[in-house]
Kinemage of the C-alpha trace (Angstrom):
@kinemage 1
@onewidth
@group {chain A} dominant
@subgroup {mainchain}
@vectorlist {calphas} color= white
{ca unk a 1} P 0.000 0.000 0.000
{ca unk a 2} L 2.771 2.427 0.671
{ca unk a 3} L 4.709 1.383 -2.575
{ca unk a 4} L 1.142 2.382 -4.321
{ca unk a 5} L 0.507 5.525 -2.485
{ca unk a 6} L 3.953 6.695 -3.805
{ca unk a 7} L 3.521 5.666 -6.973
{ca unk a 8} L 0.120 7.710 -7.261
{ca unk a 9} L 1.992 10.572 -5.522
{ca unk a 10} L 4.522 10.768 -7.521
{ca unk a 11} L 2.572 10.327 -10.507
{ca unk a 12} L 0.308 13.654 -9.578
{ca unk a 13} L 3.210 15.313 -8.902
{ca unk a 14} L 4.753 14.885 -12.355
{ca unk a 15} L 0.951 15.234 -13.970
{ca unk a 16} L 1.517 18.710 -12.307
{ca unk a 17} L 4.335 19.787 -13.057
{ca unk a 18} L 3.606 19.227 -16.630
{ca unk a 19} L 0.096 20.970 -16.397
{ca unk a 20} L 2.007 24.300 -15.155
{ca unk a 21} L 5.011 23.605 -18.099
{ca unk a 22} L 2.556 23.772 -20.517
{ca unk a 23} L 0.606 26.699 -18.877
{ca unk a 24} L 3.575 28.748 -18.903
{ca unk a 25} L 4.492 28.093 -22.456
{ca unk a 26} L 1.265 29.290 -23.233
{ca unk a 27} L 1.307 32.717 -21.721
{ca unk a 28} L 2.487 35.692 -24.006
{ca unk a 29} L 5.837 36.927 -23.588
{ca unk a 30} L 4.338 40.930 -23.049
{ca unk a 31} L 6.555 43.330 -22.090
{ca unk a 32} L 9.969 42.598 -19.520
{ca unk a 33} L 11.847 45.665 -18.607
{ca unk a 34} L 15.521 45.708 -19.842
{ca unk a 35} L 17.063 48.056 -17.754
{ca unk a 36} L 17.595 48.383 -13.788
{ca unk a 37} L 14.071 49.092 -13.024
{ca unk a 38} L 15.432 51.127 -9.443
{ca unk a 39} L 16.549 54.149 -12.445
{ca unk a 40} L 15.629 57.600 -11.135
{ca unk a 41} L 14.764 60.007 -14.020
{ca unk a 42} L 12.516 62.125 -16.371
{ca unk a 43} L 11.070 61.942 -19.645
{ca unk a 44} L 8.996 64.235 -21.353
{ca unk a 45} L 6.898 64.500 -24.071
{ca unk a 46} L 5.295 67.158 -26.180
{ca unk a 47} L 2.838 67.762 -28.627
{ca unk a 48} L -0.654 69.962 -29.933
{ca unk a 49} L -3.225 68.027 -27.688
{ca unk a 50} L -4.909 70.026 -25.089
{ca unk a 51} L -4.897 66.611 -23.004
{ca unk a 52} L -3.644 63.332 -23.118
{ca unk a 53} L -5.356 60.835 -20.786
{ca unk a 54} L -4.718 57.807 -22.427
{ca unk a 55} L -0.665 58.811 -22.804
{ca unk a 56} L -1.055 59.112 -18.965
{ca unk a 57} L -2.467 55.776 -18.540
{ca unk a 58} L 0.135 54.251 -20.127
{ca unk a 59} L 2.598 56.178 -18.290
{ca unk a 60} L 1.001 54.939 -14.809
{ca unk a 61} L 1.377 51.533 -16.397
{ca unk a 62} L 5.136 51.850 -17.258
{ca unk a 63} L 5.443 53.186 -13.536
{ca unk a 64} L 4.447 49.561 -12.278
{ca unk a 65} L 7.534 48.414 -13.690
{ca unk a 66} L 9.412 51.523 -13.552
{ca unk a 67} L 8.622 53.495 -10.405
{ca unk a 68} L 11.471 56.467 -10.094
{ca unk a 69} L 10.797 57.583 -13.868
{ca unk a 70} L 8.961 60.467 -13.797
{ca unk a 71} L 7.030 61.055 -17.000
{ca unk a 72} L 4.746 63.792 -18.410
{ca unk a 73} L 2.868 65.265 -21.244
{ca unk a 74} L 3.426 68.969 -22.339
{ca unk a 75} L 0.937 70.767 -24.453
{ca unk a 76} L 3.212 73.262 -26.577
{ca unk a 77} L 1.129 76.411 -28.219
{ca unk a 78} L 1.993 77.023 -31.390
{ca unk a 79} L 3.528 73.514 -31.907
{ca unk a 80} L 4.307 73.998 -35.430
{ca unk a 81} L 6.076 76.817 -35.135
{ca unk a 82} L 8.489 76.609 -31.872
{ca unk a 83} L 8.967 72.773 -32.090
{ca unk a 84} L 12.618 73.458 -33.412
{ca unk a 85} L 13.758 76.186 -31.007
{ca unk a 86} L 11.877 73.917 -28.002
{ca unk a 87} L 14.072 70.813 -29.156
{ca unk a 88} L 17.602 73.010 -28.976
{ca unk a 89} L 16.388 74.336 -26.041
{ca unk a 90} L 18.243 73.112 -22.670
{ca unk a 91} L 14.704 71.661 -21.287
{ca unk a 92} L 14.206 69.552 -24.761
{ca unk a 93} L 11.724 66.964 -24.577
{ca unk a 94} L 12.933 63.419 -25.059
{ca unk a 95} L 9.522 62.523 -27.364
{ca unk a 96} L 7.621 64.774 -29.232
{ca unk a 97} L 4.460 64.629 -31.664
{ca unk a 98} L 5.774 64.079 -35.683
{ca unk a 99} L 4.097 64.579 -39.061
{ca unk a 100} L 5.086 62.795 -42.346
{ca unk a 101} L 4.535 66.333 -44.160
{ca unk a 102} L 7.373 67.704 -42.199
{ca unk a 103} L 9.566 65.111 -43.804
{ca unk a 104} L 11.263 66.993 -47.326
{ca unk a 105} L 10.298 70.468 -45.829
{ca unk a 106} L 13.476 72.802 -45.277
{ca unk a 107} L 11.062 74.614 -42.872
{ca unk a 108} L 11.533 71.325 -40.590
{ca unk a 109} L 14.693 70.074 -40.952
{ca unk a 110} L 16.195 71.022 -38.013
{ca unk a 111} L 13.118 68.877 -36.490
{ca unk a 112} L 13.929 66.200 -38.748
{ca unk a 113} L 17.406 65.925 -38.073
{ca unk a 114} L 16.501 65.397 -34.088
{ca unk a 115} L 15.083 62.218 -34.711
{ca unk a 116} L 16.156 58.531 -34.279
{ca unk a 117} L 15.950 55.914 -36.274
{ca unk a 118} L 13.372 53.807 -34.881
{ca unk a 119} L 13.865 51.006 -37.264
{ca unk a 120} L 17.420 50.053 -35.603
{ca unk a 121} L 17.180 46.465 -34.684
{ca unk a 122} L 19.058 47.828 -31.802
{ca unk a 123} L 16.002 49.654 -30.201
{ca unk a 124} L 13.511 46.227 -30.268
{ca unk a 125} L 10.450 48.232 -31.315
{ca unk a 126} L 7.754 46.040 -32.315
{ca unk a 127} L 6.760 47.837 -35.687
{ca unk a 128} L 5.264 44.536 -37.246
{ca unk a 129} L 2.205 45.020 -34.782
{ca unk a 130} L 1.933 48.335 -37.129
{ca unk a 131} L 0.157 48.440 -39.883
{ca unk a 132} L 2.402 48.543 -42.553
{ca unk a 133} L 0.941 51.425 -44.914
{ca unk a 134} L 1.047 53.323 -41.583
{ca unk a 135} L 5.098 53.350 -41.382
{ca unk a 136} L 6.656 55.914 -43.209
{ca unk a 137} L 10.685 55.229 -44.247
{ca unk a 138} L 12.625 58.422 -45.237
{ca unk a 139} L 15.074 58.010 -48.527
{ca unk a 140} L 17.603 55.844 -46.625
{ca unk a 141} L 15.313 53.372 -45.337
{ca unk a 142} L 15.260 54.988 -42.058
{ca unk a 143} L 11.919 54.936 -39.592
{ca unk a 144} L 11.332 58.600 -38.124
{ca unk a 145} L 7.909 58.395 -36.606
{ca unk a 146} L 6.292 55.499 -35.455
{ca unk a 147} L 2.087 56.082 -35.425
{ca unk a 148} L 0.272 56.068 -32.284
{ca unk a 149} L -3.237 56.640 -33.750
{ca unk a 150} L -4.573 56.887 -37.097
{ca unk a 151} L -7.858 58.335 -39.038
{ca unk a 152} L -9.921 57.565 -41.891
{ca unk a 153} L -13.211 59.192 -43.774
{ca unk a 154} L -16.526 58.104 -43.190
{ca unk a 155} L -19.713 58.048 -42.111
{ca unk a 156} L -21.017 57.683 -38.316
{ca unk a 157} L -24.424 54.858 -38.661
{ca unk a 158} L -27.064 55.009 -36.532
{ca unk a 159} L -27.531 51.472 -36.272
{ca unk a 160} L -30.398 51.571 -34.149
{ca unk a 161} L -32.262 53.530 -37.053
{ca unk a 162} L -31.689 51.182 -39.454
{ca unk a 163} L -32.935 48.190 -37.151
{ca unk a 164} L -36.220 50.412 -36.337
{ca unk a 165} L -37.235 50.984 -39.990
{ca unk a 166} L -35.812 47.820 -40.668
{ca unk a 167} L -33.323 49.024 -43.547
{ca unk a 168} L -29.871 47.880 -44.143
{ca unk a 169} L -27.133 49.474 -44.069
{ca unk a 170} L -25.674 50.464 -47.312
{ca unk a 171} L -22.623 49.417 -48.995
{ca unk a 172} L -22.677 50.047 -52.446
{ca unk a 173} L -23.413 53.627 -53.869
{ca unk a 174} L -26.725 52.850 -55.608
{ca unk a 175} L -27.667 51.465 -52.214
{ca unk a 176} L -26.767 54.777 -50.587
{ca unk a 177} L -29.040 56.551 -52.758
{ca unk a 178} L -31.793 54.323 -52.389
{ca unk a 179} L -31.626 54.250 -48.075
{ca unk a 180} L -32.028 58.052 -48.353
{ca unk a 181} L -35.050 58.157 -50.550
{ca unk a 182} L -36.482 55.332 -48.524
{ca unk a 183} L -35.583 57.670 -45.073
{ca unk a 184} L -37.479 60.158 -46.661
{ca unk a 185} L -39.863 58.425 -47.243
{ca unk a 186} L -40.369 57.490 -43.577
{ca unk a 187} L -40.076 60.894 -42.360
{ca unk a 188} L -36.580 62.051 -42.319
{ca unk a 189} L -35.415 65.436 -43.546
{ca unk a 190} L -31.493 64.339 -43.353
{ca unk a 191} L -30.656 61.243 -44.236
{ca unk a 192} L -27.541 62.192 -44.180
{ca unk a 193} L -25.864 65.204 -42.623
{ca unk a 194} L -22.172 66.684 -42.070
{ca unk a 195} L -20.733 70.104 -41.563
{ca unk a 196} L -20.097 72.602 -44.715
{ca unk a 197} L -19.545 76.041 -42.885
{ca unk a 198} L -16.069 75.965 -44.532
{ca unk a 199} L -14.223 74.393 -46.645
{ca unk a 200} L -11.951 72.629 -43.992
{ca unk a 201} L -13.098 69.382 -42.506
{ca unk a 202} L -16.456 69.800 -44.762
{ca unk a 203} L -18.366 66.779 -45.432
{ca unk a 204} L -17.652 67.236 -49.359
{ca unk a 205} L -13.752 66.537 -48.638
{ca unk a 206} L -14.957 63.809 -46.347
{ca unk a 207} L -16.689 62.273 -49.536
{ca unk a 208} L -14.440 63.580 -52.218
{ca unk a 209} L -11.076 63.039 -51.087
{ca unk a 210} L -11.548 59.197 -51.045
{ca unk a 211} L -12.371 58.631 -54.109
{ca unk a 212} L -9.605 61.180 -55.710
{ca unk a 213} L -6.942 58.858 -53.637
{ca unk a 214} L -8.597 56.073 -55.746
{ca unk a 215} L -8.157 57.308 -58.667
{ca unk a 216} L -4.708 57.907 -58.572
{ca unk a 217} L -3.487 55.270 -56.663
{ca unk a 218} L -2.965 53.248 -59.890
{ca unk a 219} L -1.481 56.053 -62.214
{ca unk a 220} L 1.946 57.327 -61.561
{ca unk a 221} L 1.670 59.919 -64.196
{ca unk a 222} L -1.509 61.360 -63.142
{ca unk a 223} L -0.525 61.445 -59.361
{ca unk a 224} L 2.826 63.276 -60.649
{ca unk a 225} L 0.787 65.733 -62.674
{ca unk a 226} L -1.711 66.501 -58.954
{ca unk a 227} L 1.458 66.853 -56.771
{ca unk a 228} L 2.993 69.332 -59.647
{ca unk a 229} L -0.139 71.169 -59.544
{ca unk a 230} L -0.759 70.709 -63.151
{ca unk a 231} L -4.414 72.020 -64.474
{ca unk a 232} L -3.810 68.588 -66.627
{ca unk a 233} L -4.555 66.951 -62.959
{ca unk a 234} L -8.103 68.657 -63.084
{ca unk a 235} L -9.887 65.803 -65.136
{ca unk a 236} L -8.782 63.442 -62.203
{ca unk a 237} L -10.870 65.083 -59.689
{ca unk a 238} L -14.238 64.818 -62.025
{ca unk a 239} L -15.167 61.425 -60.202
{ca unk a 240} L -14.611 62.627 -56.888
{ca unk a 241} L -16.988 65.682 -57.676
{ca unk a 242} L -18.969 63.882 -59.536
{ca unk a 243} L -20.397 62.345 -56.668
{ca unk a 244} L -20.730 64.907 -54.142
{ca unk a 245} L -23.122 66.820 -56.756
{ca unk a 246} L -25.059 63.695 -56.992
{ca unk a 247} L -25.285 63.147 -53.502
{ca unk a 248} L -26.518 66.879 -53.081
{ca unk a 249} L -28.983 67.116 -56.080
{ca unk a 250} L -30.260 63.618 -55.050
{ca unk a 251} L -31.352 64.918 -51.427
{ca unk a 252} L -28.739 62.982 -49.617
{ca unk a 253} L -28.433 65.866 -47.672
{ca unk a 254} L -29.659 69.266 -47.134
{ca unk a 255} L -26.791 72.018 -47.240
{ca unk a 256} L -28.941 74.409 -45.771
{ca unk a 257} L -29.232 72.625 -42.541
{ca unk a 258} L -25.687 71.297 -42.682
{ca unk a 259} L -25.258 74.248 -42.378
{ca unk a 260} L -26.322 75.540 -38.800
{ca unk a 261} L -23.334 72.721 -37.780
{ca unk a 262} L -20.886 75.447 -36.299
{ca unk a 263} L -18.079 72.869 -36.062
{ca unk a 264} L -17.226 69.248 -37.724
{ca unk a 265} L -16.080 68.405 -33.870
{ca unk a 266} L -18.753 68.687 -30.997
{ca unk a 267} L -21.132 69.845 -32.900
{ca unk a 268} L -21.409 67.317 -35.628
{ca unk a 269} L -21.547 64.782 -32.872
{ca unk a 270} L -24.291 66.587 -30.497
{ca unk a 271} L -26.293 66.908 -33.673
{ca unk a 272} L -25.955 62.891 -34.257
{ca unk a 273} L -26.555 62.344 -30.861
{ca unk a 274} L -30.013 64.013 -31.158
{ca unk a 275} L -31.191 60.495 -32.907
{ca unk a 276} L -32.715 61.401 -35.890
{ca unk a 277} L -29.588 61.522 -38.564
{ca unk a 278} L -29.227 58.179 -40.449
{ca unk a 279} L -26.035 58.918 -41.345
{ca unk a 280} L -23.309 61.536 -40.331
{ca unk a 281} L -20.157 62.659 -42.732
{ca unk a 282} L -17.368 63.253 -40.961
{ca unk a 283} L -13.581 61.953 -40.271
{ca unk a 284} L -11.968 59.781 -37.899
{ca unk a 285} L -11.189 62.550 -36.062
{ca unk a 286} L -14.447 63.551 -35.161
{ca unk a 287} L -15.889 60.139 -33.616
{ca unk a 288} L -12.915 60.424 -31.348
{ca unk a 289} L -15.265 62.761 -29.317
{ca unk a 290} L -18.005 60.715 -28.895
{ca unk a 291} L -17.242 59.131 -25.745
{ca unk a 292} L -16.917 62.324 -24.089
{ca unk a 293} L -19.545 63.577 -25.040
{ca unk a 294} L -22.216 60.890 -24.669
{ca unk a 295} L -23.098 62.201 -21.433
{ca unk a 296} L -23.031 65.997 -22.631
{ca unk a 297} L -25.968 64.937 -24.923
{ca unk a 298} L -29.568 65.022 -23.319
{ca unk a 299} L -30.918 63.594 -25.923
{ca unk a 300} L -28.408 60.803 -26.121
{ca unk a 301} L -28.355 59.871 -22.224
{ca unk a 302} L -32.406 59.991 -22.857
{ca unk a 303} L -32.318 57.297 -25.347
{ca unk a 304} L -29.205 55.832 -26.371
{ca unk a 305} L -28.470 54.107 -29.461
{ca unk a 306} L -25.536 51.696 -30.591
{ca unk a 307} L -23.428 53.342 -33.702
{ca unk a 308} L -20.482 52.866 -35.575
{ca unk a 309} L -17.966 54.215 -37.926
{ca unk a 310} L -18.086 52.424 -41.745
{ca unk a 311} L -16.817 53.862 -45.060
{ca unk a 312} L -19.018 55.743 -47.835
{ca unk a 313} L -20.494 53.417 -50.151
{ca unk a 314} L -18.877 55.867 -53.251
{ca unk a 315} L -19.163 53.121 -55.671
{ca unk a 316} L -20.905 49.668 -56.621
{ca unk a 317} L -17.863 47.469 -55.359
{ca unk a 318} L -18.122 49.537 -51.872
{ca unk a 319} L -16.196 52.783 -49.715
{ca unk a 320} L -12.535 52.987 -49.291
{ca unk a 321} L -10.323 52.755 -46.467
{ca unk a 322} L -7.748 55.660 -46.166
{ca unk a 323} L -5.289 54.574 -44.074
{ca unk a 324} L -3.468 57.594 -42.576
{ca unk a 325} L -1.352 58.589 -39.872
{ca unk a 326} L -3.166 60.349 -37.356
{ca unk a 327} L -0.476 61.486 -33.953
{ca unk a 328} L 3.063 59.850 -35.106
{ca unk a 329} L 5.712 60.251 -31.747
{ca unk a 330} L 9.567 60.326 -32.627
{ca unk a 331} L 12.714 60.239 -30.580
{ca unk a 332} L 14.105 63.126 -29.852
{ca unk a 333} L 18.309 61.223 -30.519
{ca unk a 334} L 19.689 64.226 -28.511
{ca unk a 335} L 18.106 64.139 -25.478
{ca unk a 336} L 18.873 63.349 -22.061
{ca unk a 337} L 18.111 59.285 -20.484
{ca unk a 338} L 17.740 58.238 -24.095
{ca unk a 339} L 18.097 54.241 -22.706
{ca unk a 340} L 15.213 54.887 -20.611
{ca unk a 341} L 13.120 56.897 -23.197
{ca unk a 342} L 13.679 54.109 -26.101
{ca unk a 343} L 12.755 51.402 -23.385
{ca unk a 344} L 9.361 53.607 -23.001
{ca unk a 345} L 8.995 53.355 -26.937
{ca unk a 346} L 9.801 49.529 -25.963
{ca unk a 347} L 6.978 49.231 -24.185
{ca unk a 348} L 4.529 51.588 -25.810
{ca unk a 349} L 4.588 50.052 -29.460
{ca unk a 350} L 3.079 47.348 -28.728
{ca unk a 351} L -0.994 45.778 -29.850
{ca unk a 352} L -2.142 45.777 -26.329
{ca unk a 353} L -0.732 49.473 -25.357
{ca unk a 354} L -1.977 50.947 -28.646
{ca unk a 355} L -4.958 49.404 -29.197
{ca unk a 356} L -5.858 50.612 -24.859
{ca unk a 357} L -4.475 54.419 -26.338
{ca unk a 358} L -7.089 53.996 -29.039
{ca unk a 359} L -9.954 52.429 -26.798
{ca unk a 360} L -9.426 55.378 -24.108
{ca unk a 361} L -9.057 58.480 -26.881
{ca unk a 362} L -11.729 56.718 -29.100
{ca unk a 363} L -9.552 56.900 -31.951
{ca unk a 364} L -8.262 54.415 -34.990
{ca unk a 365} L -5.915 52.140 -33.655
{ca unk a 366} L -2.394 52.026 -35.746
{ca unk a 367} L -2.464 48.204 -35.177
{ca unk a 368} L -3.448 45.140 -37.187
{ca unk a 369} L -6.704 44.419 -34.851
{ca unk a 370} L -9.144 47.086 -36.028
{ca unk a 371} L -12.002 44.641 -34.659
{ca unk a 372} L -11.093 46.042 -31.153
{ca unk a 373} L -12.972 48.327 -31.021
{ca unk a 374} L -16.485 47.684 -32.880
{ca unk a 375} L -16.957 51.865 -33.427
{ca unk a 376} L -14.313 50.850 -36.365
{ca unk a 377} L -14.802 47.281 -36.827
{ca unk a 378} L -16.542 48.170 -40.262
{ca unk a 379} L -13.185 48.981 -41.602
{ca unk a 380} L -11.231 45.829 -40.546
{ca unk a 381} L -13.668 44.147 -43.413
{ca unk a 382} L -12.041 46.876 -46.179
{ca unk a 383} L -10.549 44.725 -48.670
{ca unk a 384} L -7.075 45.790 -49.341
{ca unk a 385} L -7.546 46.578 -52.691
{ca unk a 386} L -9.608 49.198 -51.447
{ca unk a 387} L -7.478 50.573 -49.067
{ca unk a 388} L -4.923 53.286 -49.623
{ca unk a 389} L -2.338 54.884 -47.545
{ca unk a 390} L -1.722 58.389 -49.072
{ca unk a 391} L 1.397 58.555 -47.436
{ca unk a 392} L 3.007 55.488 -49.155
{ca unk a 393} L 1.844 56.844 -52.571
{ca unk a 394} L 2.975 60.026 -51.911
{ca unk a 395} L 0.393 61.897 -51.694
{ca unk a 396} L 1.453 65.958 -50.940
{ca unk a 397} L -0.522 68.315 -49.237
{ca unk a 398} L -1.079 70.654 -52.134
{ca unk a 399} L -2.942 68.285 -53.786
{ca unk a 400} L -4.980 67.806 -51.052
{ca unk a 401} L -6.458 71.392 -50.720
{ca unk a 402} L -7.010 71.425 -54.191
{ca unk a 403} L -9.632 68.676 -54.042
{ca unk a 404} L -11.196 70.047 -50.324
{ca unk a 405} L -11.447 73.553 -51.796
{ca unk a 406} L -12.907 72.359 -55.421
{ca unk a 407} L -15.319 69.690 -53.710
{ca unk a 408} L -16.552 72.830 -51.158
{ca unk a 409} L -17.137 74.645 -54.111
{ca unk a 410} L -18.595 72.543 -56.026
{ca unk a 411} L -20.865 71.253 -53.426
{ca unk a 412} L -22.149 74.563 -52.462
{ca unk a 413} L -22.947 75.451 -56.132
{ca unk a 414} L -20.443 78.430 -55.948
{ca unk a 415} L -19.163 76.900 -59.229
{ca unk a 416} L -19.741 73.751 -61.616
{ca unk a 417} L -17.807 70.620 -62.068
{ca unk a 418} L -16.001 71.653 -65.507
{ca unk a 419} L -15.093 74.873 -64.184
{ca unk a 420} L -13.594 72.697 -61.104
{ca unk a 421} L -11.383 71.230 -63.659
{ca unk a 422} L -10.020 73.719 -65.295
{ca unk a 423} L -9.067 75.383 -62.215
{ca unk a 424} L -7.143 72.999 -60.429
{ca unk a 425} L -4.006 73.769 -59.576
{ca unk a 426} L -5.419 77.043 -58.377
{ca unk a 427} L -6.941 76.573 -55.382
{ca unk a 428} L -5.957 77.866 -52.189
């Protein structure tokens, strides 16, 4: 009997041992600090947001590990403009808030030439958790800026609507038009609303811009001739123009009530929020707000409703997904504790602590899991034929007012599609 009981003994014993083997080799690596974690110092980091919660949450986070580093977020006013002087200044911030149009501007090449490489193997940054048409290499192969968040352009749904007057959502453009007749029909004014005030952040660019990216995506020459400026560029745009006038004339939406939107922030989502908008234009950007401001909206708190983010249906194969960079953070190479500020980047570029930044600002996450968050979920089902980084093609910002201004235009009937055309290039 005591032979047996030993040999049962020792048999659960080994059974046991095995069990927590295999448990172990389960768990994910995550993130094990590299350096003395007893290391007393401060890191800083700047940029153009008023606030920065979820940066805080992650720095409480790296505190568990790393107690004695001090970290903090410094809103700089106007961060375009004294970003070089701040980083040769003796208090210059170790990370700082990066755009890919700085990159090839002489205006920001003293900025430029502060930054590390973030691609050195060296460094361990997980970029592969990135999505790749988010990274941006400079001419030498070099990584500058390493995304935090990103955007798109789209629509907020009222899904909730849809259910109750039991229509589906949309997804090819023919569709579209045929959910706002049938909205109408039922009683809604605005199937479909956004703000057109101005020409920035209007609905029109929201709709146009898209479908311009599109187009060019697949035609050196013609992208060449948009970046140049080149009136020969105008016929490009036609598409994209073509239809915002068609979703105007068709009664998609109403541009005098679009109108009495004062802002394509707070108070594109308050007016969503009152419950009766199918559809709302607007850009990544935008939905950020809405957790905030849930709560701000009486009507909302009144009677909830579940909604999402999802691309505009601009043709009969679907939307399209533009990929861009939203906040990009880079290295400042010349600052002081750079071990301990790359073992931050360590730690911060990873799909867990990007995809939490994204879940607490309610923005895009730069990651390869957009089904996080199901406010964007509708994108993660983009096929990638359909989905463009502007960025990567090399896409310049002149091009881009050209299109915002022309589609503003256009849309408010200030001038007509051909003379659109011929102006391009023109625009400011």
């Amino acid at each position: 009997m005591r032979k047996l009981i030993c040999i049962i003994l020792t048999l659960c014993m080994v059974m046991s041992m095995t069990a927590c083997g295999e448990k172990k080799q389960e768990e994910p690596a995550g993130f094990k600090p590299a350096l003395d974690t007893d290391t007393s110092c401060s890191i800083t980091i700047v940029g153009s947001y008023d606030n920065f919660e979820a940066l805080e949450a992650e720095f409480d986070r790296f505190n568990e590990m790393y107690p004695n580093v001090e970290l903090s977020y410094v809103k700089l006013d106007d961060y375009n403009n004294i970003l070089g002087t701040v980083l040769n200044s003796n208090d210059k911030p170790n990370i700082f808030f990066s755009y890919t149009w700085m990159m090839g501007n002489e205006k920001y090449d003293s900025v430029v030439a502060h930054m590390e490489d973030l691609s050195d193997s060296a460094l361990a940054l997980n970029l592969d958790c990135i999505r790749p048409g988010l990274i941006n290499h400079d001419a030498q192969g070099n990584v500058l800026m390493v995304p935090v968040f990103s955007r798109s352009y789209g629509m907020m749904i009222n899904n909730d609507l849809f259910e109750k007057e039991g229509i589906s959502v949309p997804s090819t453009l023919s569709e579209l038009l045929a959910v706002c007749e049938e909205f109408k029909s039922k009683g809604y004014s605005n199937p479909m609303m956004g703000y057109s005030l101005k020409s920035s952040s209007c609905f029109m660019n929201t709709i146009a811009y898209p479908m311009f990216v599109a187009t060019l995506a697949d035609n050196p020459e013609a992208l060449k001739l948009a970046n140049d400026l080149d009136p020969a560029a105008g016929e490009y745009m036609r598409p994209a123009l073509e239809i915002v006038e068609q979703l105007i004339q068709n009664g998609c939406f109403d541009i005098t009530e679009c109108d009495k939107i004062e802002d394509n922030y707070t108070q594109v989502i308050l007016r969503f929020f009152e419950g009766d908008v199918p559809m709302m234009v607007c850009a990544g950007d935008t939905v950020s707000g809405t957790k905030k401001r849930e709560s701000q909206s009486e009507a909302f708190t009144k009677t909830p409703f579940s909604y999402s983010f999802a691309p505009i249906p601009l043709t009969e194969d679907g939307g399209y997904f533009i990929d861009s960079p939203s906040i990009q953070f880079s290295v400042n190479k010349n600052c002081d504790n750079l071990d301990m500020t790359n073992e931050f980047m360590r730690f911060l570029i990873s799909k867990d602590e990007l995809n939490e930044m994204a879940s607490i600002k309610r923005l895009v996450t730069p990651t390869n899991d957009l089904s996080f968050d199901s406010v964007y979920a509708p994108f993660g089902q983009v096929p990638s034929d359909r989905t463009f980084s502007p960025e990567v093609l090399g896409i310049k910002d002149a091009l881009t007012v050209q299109i915002r201004v022309a589609a503003f235009q256009v849309g408010k009937g200030e001038i007509t599609i051909d003379e659109a055309v011929k102006m391009y290039g023109s625009f400011e």
